[in-house]
N, C-alpha and C positions, 0 to 999 in steps of 0.2 A: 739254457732256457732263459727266455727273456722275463720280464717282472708280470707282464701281463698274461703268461702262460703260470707264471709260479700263483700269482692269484688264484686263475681260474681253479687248478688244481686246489690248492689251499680249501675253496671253497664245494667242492666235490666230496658227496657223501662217500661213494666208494673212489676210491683213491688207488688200488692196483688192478695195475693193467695187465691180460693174459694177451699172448700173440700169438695165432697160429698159422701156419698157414694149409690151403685148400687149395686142388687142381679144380680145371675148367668144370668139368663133369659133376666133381663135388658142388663145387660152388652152385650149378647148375640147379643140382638135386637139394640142396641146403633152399634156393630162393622158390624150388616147386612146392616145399612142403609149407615153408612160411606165406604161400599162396592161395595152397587149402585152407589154409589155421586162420587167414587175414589175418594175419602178423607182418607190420610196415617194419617194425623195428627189429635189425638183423641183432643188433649187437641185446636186447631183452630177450628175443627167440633163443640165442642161441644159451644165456643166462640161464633161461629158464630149461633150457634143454638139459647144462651140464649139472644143475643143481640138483632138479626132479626127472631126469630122466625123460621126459614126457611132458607133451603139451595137449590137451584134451579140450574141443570144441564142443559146446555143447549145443544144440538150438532149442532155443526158447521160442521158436513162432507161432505155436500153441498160445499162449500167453497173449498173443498179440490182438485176436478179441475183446479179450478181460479189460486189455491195459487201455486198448480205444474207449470203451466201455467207462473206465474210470475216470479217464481224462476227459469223456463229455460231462459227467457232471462234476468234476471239480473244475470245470471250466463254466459250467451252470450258476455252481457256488461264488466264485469270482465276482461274475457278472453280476449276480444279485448284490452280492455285499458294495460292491461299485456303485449299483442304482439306491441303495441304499445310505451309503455315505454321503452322496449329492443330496439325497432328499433330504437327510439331516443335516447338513454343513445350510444349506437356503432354507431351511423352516424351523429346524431346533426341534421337527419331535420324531419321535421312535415310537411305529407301532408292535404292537404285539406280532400282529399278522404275520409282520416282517419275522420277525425273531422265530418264530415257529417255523416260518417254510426256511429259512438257515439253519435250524435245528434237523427240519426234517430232511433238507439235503444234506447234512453231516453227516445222521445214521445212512442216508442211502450209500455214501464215501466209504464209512468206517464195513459198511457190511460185504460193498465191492470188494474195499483192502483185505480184509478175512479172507474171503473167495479165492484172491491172487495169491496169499498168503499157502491158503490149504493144496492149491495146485502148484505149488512151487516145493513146499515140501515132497509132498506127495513124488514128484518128481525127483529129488535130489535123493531120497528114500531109495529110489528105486536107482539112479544113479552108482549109488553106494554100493546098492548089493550087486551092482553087476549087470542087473534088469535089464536097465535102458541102452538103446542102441545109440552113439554119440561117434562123432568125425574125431578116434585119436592118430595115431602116428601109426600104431598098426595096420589102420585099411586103406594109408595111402603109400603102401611103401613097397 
């Protein structure tokens, strides 16, 4: 091993290496499932496979309203605190006005984030107990 490989190594959290090997068909069926999962990385999939057994997909595009939803007004909020710092940086004054409607787009923020919060448990709840239907390793195999 040359100095520049004993580095790398050195500096690698996990430091031992397993080798196995797989026929064509294996291999085959090993890159179908990491295909289902969108898993790029063979060598994490397969990590994650001998550790837990199991690698479970879950979809969140439920979510995917809420989160647009959120991202327009904290992108509201942005923009006003933006118009707002130029008015103060060229005139030196701060209205109230201003401060209110920053205030009152942070509860509308904090009340979205709650929202996303209650459906995401709700969800993982349901998860847990078995409830929910999710892409694992049993319905593609």
């Amino acid at each position: 091993m040359n100095a520049k490989d004993e580095k790398r190594n050195q500096s690698r959290r996990r430091k031992n290496r397993i080798v196995f090997y797989v026929d064509d068909d294996e291999l085959k069926f090993i890159q179908a499932k990491m295909n289902v999962m969108h898993i790029k990385n063979r060598e994490a999939y397969l990590r994650k496979m001998a550790i837990d057994g199991q690698c479970i997909r879950y979809d969140y595009t439920e979510f995917g309203d809420e989160m647009k939803r959120s991202n327009y007004f904290l992108g509201n909020a942005a923009s006003n605190i933006n118009q707002i710092a130029r008015r103060v940086n060229s005139t030196g004054n701060m209205y109230d006005e201003d401060m209110q409607e920053l205030v009152r787009q942070l509860d509308i923020m904090w009340e979205q984030q709650r929202k996303i919060m209650r459906l995401f448990l709700k969800e993982t709840v349901e998860k847990e107990n078995g409830v929910h239907k999710n892409t694992s390793d049993k319905d593609n195999s």
